[in-house]
N, C-alpha and C positions, 0 to 999 in steps of 0.2 A: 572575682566579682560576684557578689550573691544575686541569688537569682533573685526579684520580687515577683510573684506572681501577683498580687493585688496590683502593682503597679503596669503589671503585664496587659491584666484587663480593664485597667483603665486605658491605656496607653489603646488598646486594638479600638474602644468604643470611640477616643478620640477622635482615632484615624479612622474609621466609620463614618462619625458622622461629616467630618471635613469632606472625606469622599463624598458623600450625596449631596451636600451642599455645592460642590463645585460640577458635578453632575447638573442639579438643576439649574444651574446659572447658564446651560446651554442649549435650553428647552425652548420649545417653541412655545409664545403665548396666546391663546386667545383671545382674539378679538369681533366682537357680533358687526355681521354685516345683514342687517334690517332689511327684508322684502317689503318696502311700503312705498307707497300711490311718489316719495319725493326721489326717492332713488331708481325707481323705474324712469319716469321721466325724466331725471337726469340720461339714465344712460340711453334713451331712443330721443334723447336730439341729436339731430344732424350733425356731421363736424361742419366747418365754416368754410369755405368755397378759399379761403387763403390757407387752412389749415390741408384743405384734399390737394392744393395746388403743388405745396412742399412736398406730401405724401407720392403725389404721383411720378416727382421726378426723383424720387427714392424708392419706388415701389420694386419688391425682389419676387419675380416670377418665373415658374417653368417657359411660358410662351408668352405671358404681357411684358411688356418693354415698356422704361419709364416715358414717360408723355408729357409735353408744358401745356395744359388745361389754357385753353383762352376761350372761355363761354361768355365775352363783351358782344360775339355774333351769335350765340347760343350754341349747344353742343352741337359735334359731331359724331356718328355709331362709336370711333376708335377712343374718345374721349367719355362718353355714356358708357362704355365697358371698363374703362380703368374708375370712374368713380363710383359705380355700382360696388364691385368690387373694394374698394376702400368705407365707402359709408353704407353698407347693406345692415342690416341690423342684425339679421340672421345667418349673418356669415361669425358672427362675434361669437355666437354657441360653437359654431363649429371648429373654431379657431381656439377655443378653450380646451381643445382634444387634445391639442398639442402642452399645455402645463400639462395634465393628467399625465401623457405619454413620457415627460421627461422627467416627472416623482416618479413614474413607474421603472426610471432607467436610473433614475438615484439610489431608489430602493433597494435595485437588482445588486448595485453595488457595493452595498453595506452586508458585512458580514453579521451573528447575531454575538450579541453581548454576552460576554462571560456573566456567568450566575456566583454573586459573591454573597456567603449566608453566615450566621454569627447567632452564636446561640449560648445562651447562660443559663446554670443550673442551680438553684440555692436551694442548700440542705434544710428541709421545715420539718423532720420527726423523725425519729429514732436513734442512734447512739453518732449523735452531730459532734460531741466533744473530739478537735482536732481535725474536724474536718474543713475544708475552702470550699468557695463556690467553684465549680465547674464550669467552664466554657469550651465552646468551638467554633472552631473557623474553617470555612470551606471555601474554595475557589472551582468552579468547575466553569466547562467550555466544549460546546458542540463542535468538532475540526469537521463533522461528514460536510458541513456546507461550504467548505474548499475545493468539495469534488466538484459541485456542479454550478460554480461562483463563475466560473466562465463561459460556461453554456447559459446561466440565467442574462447576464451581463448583453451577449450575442441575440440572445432572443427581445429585451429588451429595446436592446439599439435599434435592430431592424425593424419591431415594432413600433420606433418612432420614427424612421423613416417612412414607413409606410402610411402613418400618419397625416404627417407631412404632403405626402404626396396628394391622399385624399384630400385632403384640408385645397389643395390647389385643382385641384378637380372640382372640384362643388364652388370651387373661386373660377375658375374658364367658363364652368355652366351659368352663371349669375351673369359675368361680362357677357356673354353671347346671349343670355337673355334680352338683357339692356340694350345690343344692339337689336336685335331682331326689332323689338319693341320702340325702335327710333324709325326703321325703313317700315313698319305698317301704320306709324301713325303719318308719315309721308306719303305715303300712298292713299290714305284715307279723306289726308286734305287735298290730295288732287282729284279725289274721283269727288269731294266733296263742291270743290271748285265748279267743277265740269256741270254735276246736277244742278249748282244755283245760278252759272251762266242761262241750262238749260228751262229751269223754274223760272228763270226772269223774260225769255223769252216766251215762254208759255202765258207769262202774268199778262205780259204787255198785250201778245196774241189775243185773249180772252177778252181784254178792252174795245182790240179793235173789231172784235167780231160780234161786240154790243153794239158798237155802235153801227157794223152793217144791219146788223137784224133793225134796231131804230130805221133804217133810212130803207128798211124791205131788200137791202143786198142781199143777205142770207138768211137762214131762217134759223128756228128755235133746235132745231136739231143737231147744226152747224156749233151754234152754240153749247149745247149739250155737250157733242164731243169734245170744243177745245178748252172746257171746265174740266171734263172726264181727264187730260192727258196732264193737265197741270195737277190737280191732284194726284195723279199716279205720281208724279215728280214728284212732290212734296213728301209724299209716303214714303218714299224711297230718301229723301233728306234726312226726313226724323229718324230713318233706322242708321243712317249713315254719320250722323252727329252724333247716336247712342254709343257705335261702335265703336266712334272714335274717343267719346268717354272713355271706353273702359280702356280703351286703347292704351289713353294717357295714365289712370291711374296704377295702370301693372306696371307703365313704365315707373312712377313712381315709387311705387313698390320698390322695385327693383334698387332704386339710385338712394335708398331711405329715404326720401323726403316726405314730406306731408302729403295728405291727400288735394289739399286745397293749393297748394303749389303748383304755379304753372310753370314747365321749363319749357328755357327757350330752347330752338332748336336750328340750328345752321339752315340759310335759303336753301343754298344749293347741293343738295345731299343727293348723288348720286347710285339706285340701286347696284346692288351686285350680281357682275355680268358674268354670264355661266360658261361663253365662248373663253372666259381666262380659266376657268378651271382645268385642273389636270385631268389625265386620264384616270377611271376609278380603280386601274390596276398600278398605277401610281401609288395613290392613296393606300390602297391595302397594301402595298410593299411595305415593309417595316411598322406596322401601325401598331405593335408593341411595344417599337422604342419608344414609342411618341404618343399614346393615351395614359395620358397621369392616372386615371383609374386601375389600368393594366400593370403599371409600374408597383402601383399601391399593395397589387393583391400581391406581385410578385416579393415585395419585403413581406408582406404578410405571410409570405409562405416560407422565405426561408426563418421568420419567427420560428413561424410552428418547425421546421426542423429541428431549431435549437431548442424549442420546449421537450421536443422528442428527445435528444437527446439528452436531457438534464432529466426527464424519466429515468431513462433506463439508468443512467450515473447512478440515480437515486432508490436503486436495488443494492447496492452498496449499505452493509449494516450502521445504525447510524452507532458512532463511538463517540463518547462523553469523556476527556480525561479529567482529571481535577487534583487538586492538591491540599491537603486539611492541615490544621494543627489544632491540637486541644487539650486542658484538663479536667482528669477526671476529681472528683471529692479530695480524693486522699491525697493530693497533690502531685501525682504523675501525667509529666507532658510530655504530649508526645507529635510525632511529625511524620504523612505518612502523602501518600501518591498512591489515585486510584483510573482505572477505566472499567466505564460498561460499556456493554456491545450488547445494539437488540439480537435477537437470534430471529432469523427470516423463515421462520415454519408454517408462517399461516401468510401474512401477508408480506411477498415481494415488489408489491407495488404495480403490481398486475392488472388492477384496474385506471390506475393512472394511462400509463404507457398504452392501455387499448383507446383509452380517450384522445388522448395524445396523435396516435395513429389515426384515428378515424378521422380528427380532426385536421389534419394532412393533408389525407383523403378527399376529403371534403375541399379543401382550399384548391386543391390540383384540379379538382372536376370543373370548381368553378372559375378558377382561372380559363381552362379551355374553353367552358359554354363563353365566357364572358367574350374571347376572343374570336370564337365564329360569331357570336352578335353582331361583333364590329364590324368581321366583313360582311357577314350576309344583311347587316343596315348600309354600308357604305353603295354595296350592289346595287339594292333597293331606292335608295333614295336618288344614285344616278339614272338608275330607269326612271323614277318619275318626274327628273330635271328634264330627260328629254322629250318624256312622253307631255308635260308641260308648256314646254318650248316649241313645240307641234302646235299645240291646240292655240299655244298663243299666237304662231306665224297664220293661222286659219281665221284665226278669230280677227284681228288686224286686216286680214284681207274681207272677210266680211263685213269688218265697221265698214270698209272704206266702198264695197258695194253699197252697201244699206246708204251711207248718206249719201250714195248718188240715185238710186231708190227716192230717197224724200225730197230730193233736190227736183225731180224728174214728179213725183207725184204732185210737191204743191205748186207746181208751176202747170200742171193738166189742172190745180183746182183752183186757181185763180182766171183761168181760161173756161172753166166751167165743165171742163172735160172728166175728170174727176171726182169723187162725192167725200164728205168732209170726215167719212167715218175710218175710210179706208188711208187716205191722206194720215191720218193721228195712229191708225194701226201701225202704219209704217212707222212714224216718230217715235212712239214707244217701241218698237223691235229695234231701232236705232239706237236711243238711250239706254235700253237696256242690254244690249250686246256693249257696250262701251263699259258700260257697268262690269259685264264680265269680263269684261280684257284687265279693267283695273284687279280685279280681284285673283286672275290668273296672275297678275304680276306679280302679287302681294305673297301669292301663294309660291312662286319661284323663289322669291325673296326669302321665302319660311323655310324651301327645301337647302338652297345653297347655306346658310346659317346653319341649317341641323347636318348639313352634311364638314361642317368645319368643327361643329362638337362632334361629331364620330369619327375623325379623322384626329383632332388632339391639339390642331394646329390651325394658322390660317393658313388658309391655300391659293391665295395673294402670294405669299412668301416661296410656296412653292412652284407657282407658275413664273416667280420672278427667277426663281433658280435654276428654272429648267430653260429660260431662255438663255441666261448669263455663260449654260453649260455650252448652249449651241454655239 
């Protein structure tokens, strides 16, 4: 069979070009996705209260469990944390962590492409009689990155777990926002309640003590005061209205809705009671299995081992084989196999591997700070459960002195025993100890909730397990 080389180098440009053509038929293409005023507000509307309904009894969590939403009575706390959670808007960045992290585990897994190169020569001056064009063909291929294809892969993986896990951490702090943000807007309309029961009594009072001063029963002084004590109510209304404002719009926040959105909210929503919590030596037992933050660093760290170790792999010289064929002018072909190997005299990769290490380093320390955090917050906030719980059993018995105080004062000032100053003094240290009981509650309410995000869990779940143990 004669050899043709003209046909030789047609035949290789063919098979070139076929190859990049079926290469490019498996490219990824671009497409522009517009930052403008239609696509933002597309994606910060709300989902649809039948769309959160499906979601919720699909929803795959560390510690939420699926829920059937029935807000025909308005929410409840456990219900306001699963939809937070599903329509927050700024949970959707963080939950894009997770594509990044599993390109970054695709990545890990692809090895790099062999380098395929082709090159032609045509003779243009000097004694060209008898001579062909020249070509070559090259195939080469990087093997060093089979050393450390398992260690990138391992590092990868874990880094998406660890991902993962955050992604579900920043999703328990949003629910527990949402609920906190349901028991003080509950507590706001009851102390809110209480002030305009006491505002309306004052209204009325103010009336009739016009109309004693008119008939010379009392005088302008009398009066004076019981104007003085209905405006101090009042004052204490508007800041109690503002509060509860902002009250509703974090809850808002929270649940994505609009600001102008009013949700409803379950009658009967009962605070949480700190006599069912656990012991706080309870809580810190095991509080690494059980904080997804701790979890997260803990993949993070065994990351960074495997980054560590695909360092040092990667002191390993990097080797290139390859395989050519080619001719030269005069028509000799020929067919040969090569390798290079760096030679490691200046750099071994020395700087990697100390970053590598440091950065280890770094994740180990932080993991422990992170973990005395949690207990020495767990300690902390059970100290001011009870130290709380105190002031509120005091305070409780003082409301309940004080209004026998004003029960006992305006009945000496209706007898004339009494003067009207000292009567209204009493009524505001009444209303406003009441005021602070609401707010000590509010404030109990704040502690038990931050101590259920630093524990990982609800502790509902655990007081119910500790009974079921008994």
């Amino acid at each position: 069979m004669e050899f043709n080389p003209r046909s030789m180098t047609r035949r290789a440009y063919y098979s070139l070009t076929v190859l990049i053509l079926s290469f490019l038929q498996g490219c990824a293409t671009y497409r522009p996705a517009p930052l403008d005023h239609a696509a933002v507000t597309e994606s910060l509307a709300p989902p649809s209260m039948e769309r959160v309904r499906v979601l919720a009894m699909e929803i795959r969590h560390p510690i939420l469990k699926p829920l059937t939403i029935d807000d025909r009575n308005g929410l409840s706390p456990d219900e306001a944390a699963v939809v937070a959670v599903l329509a927050n808007p700024m949970l959707r960045a963080v939950r894009d962590k997770r594509g990044v992290a599993a390109a970054q585990l695709i990545q890990a897994g692809l090895l790099p492409n062999p380098q395929l190169g082709y090159t032609i020569d045509v003779p243009a001056a000097g004694p060209t009689e008898g001579t062909v064009r020249a070509f070559g063909l090259t195939l080469n291929w990087d093997v060093t990155s089979l050393i450390t294809k398992s260690a990138a892969i391992d590092a990868a993986r874990a880094e998406a777990l660890s991902v993962d896990l955050d992604v579900a951490w920043q999703e328990w702090q949003v629910a527990q926002s949402a609920r906190k943000h349901i028991y003080r807007l509950i507590s706001f309309q009851q102390q809110l309640d209480v002030a305009r029961e006491e505002e309306k009594g004052l209204r009325e009072n103010v009336e009739a003590v016009k109309k004693a001063v008119d008939f010379r029963d009392m005088t302008v002084i009398d009066l004076s005061a019981a104007e003085a004590a209905l405006k101090a109510v009042q004052l204490s209304l508007l800041a109690l209205e503002q509060q509860k404002e902002q009250e509703r719009l974090a809850l808002n926040r929270s649940l994505g809705a609009p600001p102008d959105r009013i949700v409803p909210l379950e009658r009967q929503i009962a605070p949480p009671q700190p006599e069912l919590l656990p012991s706080v030596d309870r809580i810190v037992e095991g509080i690494e299995e059980h904080r997804l933050d701790l979890l997260a660093l803990r993949m993070g760290y065994q990351s960074q081992e495997a980054r560590l170790r695909a360092a040092i792999l990667s002191q390993f010289p990097k080797i290139n084989i390859g395989f050519s064929r080619s001719r030269d002018t005069a028509h000799l072909v020929t067919a040969g196999f090569g390798v290079t190997i760096d030679l490691p005299l200046f750099d071994r990769n020395q700087g990697r591997i100390a970053v590598e290490r440091a950065t280890r380093k770094q994740l180990f320390d932080e993991y422990a700070a992170r973990l005395f955090e949690a207990r020495s917050n767990a300690a902390g906030i059970s100290a001011d459960i009870g130290s709380v719980q105190r002031q509120i059993d005091a305070t409780e018995a003082s409301v309940r002195t004080l209004k026998r105080l004003v029960q006992t004062y305006y009945k000496a000032f209706l007898e004339g025993n009494a003067d009207a100053v000292s009567y209204y003094r009493a009524l505001d240290d009444s209303i406003a100890k009441q005021m602070d009981l609401f707010t000590l509650k509010r404030n109990l309410a704040d502690l038990i909730v931050a101590m259920e995000i630093v524990a990982g869990r609800y502790l509902g779940e655990m007081s119910e397990g500790k009974e079921a143990g008994e």
